[in-house]
N, CA, C and O of each residue as an XYZ file, in Angstrom:
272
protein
N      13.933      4.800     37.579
C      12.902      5.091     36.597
C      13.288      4.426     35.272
O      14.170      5.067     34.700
N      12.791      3.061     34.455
C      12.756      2.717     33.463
C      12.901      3.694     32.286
O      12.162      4.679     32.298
N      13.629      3.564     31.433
C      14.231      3.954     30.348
C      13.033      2.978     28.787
O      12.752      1.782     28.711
N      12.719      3.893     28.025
C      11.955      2.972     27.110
C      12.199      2.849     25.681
O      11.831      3.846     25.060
N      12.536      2.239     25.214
C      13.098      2.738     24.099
C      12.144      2.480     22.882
O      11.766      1.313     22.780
N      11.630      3.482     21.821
C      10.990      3.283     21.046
C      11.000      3.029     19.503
O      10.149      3.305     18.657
N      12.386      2.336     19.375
C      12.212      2.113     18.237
C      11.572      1.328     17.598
O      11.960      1.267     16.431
N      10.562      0.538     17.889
C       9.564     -0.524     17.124
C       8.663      0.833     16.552
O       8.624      1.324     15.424
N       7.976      1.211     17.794
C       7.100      2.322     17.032
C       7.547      3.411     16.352
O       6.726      4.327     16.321
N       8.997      3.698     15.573
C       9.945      4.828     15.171
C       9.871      4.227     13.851
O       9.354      4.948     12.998
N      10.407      2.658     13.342
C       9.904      1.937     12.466
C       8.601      1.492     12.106
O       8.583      0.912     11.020
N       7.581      1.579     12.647
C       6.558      1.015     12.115
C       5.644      2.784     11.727
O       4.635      2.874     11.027
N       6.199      3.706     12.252
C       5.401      4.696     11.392
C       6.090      4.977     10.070
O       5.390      5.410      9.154
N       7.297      4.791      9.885
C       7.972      4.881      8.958
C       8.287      3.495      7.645
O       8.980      3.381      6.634
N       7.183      2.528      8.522
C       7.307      2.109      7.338
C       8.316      0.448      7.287
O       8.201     -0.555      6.583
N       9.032      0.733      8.123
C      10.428      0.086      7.872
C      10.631     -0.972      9.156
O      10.270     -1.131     10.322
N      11.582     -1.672      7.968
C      11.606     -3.113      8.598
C      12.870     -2.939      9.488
O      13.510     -1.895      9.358
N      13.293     -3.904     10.407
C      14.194     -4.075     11.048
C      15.440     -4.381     10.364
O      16.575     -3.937     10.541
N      14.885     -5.414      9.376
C      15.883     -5.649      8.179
C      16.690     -4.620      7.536
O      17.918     -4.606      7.451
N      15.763     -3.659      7.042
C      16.176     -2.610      6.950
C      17.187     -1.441      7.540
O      18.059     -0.836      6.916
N      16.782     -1.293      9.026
C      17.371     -0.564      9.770
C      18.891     -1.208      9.998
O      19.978     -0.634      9.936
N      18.632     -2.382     10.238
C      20.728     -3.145     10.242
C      21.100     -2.914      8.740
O      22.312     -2.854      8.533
N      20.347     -2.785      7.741
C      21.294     -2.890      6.066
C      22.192     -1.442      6.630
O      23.416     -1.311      6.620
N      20.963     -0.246      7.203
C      21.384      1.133      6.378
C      22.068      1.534      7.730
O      22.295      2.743      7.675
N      22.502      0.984      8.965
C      22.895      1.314      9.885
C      24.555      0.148      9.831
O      25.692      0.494     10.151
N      24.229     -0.829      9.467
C      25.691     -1.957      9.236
C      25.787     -2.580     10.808
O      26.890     -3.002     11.155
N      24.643     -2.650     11.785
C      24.706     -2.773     12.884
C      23.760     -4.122     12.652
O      22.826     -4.172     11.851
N      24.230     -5.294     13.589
C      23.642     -6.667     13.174
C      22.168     -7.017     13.434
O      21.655     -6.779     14.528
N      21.734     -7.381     12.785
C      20.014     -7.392     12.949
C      19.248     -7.987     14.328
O      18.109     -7.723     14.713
N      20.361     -8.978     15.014
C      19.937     -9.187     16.213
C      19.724     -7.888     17.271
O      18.907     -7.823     18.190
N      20.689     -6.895     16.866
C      20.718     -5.439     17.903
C      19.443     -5.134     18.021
O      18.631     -5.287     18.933
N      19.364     -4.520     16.595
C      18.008     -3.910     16.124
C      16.707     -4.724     17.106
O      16.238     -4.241     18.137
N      16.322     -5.958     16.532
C      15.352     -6.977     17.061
C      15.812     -6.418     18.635
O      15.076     -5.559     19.121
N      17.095     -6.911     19.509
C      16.984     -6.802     20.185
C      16.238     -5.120     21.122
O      15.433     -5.052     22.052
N      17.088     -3.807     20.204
C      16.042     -2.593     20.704
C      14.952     -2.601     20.499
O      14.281     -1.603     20.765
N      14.326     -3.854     19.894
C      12.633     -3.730     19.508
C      11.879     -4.191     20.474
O      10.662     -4.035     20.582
N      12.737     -4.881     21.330
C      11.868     -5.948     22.369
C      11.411     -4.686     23.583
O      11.561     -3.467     23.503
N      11.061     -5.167     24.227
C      11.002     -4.677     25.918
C      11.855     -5.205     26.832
O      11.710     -4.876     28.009
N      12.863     -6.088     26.466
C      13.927     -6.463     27.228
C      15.399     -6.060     27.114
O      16.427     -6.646     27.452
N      15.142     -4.677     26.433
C      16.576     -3.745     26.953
C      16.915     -3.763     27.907
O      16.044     -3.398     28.697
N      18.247     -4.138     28.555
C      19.420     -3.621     29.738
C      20.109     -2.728     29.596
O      20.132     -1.754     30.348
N      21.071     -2.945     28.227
C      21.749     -2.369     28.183
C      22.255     -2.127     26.518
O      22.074     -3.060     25.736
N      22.741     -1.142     26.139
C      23.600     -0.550     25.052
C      24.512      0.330     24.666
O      24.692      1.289     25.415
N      25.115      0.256     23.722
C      26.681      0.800     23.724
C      26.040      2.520     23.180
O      25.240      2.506     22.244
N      26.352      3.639     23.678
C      25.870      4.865     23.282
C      25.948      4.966     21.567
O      25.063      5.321     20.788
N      27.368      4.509     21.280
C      27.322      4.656     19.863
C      26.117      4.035     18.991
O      25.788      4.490     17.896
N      25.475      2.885     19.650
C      24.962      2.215     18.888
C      23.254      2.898     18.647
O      22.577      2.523     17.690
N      22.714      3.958     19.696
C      22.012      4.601     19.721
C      22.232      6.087     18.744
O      21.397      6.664     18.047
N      23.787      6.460     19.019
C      24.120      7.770     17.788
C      24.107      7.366     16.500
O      23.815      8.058     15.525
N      24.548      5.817     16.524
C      24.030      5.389     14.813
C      22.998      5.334     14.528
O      22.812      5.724     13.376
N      21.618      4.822     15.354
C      20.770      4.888     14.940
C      20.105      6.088     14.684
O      19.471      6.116     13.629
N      20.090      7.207     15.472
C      19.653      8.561     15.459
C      19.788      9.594     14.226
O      19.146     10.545     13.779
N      21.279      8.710     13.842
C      21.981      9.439     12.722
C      21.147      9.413     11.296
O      20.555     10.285     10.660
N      21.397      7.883     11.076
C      20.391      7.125     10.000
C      19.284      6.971      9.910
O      18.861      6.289      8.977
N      18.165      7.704     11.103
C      16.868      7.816     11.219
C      16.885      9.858     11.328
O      15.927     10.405     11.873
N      17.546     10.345     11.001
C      17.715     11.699     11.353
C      16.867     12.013     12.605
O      16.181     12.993     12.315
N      16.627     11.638     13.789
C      15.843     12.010     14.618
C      17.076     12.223     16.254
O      18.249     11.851     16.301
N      16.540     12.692     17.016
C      17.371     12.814     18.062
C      17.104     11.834     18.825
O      16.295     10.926     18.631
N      18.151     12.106     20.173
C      17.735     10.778     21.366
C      16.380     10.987     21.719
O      15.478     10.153     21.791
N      16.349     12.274     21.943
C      14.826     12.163     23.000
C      13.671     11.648     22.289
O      12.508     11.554     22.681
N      14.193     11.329     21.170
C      12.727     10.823     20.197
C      12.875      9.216     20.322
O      11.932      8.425     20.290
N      14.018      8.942     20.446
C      14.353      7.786     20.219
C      13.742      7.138     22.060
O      13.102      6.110     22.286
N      14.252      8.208     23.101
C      14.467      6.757     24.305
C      13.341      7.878     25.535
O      13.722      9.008     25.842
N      12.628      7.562     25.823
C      11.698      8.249     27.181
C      11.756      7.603     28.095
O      12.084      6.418     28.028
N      11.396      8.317     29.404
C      11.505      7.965     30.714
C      10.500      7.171     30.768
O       9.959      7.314     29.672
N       9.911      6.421     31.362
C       8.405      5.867     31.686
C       7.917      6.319     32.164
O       8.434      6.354     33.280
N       6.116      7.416     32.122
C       5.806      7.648     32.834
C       5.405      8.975     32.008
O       4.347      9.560     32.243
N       6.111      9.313     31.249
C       6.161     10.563     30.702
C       5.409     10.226     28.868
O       5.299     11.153     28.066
């Protein structure tokens, strides 16, 4: 079951650029771009607890099953 990750639409209600999200996270802007695409494989857990952290939101907001 595909894994989806939503941070394009997590940033775009909020406003905020990708640019943004690597300044206030220190995580390289290709990451970011790259969680924006639809061509996630794979990522390091931390790199999802940073983002969660600096967006105050949890995982489940951040990543859904497909389907759901």
């Amino acid at each position: 079951m595909p894994i989806i990750v939503k941070l394009k639409e997590i940033l775009d209600q909020r406003n905020m650029s990708q640019r943004e999200l690597a300044r206030l996270t220190g995580l390289r802007p290709n990451t970011i771009s790259h969680l924006c695409s639809s061509q996630v494989d794979r990522v390091h857990l931390s790199t999802f607890e940073t983002i969660c952290k600096t967006l105050d939101i949890e995982l489940h907001e951040l990543l859904v099953l497909e389907g759901e």
